[in-house]
C-alpha positions as CSV (number, residue, x, y, z in Angstrom):
1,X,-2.7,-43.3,19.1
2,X,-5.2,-40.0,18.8
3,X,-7.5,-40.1,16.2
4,X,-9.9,-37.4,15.4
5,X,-13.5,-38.0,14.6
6,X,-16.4,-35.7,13.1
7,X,-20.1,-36.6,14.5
8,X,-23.2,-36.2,13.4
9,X,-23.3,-32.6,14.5
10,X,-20.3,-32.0,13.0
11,X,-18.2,-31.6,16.1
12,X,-14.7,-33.0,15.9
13,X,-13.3,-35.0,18.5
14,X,-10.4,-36.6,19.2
15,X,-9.8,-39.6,21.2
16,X,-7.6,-43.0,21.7
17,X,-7.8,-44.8,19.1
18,X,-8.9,-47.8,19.3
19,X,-10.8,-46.7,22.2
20,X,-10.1,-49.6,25.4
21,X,-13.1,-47.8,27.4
22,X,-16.4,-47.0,26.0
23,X,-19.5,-46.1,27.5
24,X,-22.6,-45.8,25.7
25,X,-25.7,-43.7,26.5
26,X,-27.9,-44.9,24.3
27,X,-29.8,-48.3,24.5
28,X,-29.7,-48.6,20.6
29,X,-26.4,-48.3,20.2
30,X,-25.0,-50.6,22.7
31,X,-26.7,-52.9,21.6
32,X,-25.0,-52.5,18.4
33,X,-21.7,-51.9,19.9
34,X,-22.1,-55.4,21.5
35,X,-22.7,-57.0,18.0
36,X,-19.5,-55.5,16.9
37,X,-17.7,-57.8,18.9
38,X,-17.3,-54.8,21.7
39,X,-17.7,-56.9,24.7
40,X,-14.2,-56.4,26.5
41,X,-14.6,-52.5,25.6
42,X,-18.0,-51.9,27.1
43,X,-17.4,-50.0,30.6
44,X,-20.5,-47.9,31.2
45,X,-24.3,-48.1,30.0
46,X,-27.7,-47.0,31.0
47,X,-29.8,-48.7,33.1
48,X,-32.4,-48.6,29.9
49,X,-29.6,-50.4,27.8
50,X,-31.2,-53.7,28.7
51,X,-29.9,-55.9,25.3
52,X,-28.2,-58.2,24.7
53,X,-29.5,-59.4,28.3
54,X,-26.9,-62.1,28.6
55,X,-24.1,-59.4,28.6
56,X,-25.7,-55.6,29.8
57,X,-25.9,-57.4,33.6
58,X,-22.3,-57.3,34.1
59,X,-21.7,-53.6,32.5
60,X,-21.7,-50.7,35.2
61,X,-24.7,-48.8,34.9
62,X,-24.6,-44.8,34.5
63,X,-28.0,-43.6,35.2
64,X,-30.5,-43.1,32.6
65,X,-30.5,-41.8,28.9
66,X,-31.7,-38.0,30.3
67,X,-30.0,-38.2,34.0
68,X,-26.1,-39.4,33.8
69,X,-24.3,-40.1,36.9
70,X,-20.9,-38.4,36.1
71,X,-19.3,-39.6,38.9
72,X,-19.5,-43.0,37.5
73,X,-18.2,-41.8,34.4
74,X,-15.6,-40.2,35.7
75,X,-14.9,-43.5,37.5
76,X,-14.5,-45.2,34.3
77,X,-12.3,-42.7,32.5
78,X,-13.7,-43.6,29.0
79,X,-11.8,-43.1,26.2
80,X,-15.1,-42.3,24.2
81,X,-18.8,-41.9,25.0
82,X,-21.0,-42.5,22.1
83,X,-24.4,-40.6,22.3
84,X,-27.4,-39.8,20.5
85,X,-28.9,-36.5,19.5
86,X,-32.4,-37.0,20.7
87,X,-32.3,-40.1,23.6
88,X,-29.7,-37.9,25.4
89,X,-29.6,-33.7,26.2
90,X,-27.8,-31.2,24.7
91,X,-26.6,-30.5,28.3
92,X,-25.4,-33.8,29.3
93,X,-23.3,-33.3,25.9
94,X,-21.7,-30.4,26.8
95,X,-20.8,-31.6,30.3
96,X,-19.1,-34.9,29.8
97,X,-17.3,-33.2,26.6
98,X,-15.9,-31.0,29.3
99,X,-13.7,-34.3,30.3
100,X,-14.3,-37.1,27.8
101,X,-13.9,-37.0,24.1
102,X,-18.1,-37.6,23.1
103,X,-19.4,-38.7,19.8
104,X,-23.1,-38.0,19.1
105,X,-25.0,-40.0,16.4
106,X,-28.4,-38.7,15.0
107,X,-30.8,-41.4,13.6
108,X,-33.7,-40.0,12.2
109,X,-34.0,-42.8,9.4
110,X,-33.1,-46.1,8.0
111,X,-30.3,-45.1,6.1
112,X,-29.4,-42.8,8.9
113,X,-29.1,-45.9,11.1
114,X,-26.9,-47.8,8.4
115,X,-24.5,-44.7,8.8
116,X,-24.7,-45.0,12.5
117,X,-23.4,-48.1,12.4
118,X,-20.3,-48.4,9.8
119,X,-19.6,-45.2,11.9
120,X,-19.6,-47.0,14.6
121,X,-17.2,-49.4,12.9
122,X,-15.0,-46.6,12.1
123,X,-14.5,-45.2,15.4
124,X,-14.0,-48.2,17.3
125,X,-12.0,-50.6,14.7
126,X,-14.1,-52.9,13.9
127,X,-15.0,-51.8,9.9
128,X,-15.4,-55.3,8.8
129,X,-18.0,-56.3,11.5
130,X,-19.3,-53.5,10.7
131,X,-19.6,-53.5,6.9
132,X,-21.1,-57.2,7.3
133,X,-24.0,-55.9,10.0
134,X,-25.4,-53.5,7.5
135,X,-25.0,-56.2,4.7
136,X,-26.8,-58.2,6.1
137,X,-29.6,-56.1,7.9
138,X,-29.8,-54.4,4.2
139,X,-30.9,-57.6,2.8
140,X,-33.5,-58.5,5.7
141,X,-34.8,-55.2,5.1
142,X,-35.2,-55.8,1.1
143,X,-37.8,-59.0,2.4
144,X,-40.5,-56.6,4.0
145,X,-43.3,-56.4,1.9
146,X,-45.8,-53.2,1.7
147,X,-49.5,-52.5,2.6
148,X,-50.9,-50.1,0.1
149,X,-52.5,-47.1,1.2
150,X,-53.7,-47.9,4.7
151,X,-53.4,-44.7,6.7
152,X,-51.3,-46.0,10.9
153,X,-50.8,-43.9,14.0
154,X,-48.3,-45.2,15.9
155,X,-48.9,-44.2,19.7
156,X,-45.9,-43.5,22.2
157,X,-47.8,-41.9,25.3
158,X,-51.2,-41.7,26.8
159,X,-52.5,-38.8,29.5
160,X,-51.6,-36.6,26.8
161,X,-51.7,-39.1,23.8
162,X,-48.2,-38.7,21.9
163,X,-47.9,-40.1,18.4
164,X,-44.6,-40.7,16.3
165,X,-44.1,-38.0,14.1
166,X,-41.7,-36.7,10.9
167,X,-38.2,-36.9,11.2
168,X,-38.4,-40.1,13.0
169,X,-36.5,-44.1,12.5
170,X,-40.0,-45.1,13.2
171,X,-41.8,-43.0,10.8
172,X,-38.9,-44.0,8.3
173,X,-39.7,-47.6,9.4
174,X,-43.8,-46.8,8.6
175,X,-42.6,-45.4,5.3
176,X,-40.8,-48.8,4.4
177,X,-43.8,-50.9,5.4
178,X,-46.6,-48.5,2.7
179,X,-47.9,-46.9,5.3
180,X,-49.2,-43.9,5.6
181,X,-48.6,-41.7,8.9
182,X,-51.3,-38.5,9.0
183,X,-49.4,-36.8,11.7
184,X,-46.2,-36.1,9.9
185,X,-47.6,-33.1,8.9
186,X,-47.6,-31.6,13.0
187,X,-44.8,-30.4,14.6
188,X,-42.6,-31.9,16.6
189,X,-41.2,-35.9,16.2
190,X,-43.8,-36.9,18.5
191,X,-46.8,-34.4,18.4
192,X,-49.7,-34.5,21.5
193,X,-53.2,-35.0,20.1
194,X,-56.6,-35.5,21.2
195,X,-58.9,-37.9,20.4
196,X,-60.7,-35.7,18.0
197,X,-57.0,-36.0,16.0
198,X,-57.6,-39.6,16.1
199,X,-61.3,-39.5,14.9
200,X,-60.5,-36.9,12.2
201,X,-57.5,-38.8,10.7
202,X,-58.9,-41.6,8.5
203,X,-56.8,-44.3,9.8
204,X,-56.9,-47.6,9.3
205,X,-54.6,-48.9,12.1
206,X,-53.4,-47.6,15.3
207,X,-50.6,-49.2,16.8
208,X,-50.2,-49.4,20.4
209,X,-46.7,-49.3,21.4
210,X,-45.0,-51.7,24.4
211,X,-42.6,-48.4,25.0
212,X,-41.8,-45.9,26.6
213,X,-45.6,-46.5,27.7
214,X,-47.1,-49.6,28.3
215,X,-49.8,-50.2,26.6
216,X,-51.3,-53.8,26.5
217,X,-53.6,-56.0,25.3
218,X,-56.6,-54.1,27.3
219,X,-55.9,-50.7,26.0
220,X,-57.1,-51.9,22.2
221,X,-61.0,-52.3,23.6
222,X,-59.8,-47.9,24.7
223,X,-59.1,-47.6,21.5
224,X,-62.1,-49.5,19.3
225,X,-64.6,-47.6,21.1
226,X,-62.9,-44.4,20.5
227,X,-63.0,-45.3,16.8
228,X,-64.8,-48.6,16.4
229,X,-63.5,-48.9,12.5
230,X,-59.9,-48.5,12.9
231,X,-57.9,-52.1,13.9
232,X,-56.1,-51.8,16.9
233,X,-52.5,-53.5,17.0
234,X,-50.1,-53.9,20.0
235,X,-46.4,-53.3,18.9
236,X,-43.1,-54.4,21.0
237,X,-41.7,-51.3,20.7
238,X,-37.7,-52.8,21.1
239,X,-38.5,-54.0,17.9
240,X,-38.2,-50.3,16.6
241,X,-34.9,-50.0,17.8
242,X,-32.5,-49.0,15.6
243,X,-28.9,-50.7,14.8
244,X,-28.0,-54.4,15.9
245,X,-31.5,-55.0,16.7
246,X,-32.9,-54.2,13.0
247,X,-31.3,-57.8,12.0
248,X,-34.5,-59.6,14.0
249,X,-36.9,-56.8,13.9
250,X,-37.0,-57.2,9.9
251,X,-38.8,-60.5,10.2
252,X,-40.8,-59.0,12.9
253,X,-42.4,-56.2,10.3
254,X,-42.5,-58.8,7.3
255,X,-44.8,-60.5,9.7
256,X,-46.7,-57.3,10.5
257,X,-47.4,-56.3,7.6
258,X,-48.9,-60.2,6.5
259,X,-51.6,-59.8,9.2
260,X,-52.3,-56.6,8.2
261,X,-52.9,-57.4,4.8
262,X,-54.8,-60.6,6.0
């Protein structure tokens, strides 16, 4: 049967309901969309949709999060597409909604990422899988200690250095953990500074994120001489994934925060 849908940005779509052929753009999501017992449904993903690895392999790719290739899409003939507000454009949007009924989440916060997913529930018939996800990443969640007032930069880019900024599932995820992020006040999710930023910000960690850049174990020794008091900390960045992927992360930051506070 149809069924019509509002997203996030309050466009209403309307699409087969329950939807037999869903592709998702957005690595987050499928990964959640897996744990929702989707595995027959899944027709098209990204080639940066890369969990759960056991399953992804089989799943005909699309291109990337920012570069779709429609013709593979229009292959598929999906009944939905499920995107995200900022891993895909505004013009990839409006040219697969042309064809295909598109749904577009925005997760710019923990809660926002609960309501991601008992959407997600919603839209694809699967409520009670749903329902029980969020249950239970709710009460992982509720296990994370707090630092108290150490000041962390958590770094996306180098060659310009990028930092996470407001309005941001990470900076939500900070927030949750007691600490205290000096660049919420510049604009943009994920501001460019300089090191002079970094010098001037009185942190007390930087984290050094595993994505969407690299960093490793030798870019800390970068980073102590540029400010020889603050600790440098490599991050896996997947475990700052929103949706399914929350459920492991939790213990992930409950142990985070232990060494810091060690």
């Amino acid at each position: 049967m149809l069924k019509k849908a509002e997203d996030r940005l309050g466009r209403v779509i309307e699409y087969q309901y329950p939807p037999k052929k869903i592709v998702s753009i957005c690595p987050g999501i499928t990964e959640t969309l897996f744990a929702l017992q989707l595995e027959n449904e899944m027709k098209g993903i990204t080639r940066y949709c890369i969990l759960p690895e056991d399953k992804v392999k089989a799943v005909t790719k699309v291109g990337g999060t920012k570069q779709i290739k429609e013709e593979v899409i229009h292959e598929i003939k999906p009944d939905l597409i499920i995107a995200e507000k900022e891993e895909n454009t505004k013009e990839i949007v409006e040219s697969l909604e042309k064809d295909f009924p598109v749904y577009v989440a925005d997760v710019q916060s923990i809660s926002d990422a609960y309501e991601m997913m008992l959407e997600l529930g919603e839209l694809t018939d699967r409520k009670e899988q749903a329902d029980n996800l969020v249950a239970q990443i709710k009460g992982q969640f509720a296990k994370i200690p707090q630092v108290q007032a150490k000041r962390a930069a958590y770094v996306i880019w180098k060659k310009p250095y990028m930092v996470v900024g407001k309005d941001t599932y990470i900076q939500s995820v900070l927030e949750r953990m007691g600490l205290i992020n000096p660049f919420t006040n510049l604009n943009g999710r994920y501001p460019v500074i300089t090191e002079e930023d970094f010098q001037k910000a009185d942190l007390d960690y930087v984290f050094l994120a595993s994505e969407p850049y690299p960093f490793k174990q030798q870019h800390q020794a970068e980073f102590t001489a540029m400010m020889p008091n603050v600790k440098a900390v490599n991050i896996e960045g997947e475990m700052f994934w929103y949706g399914s992927h929350m459920l492991s992360a939790a213990n992930y930051f409950k142990n985070l925060v232990e060494s810091l506070e060690g």
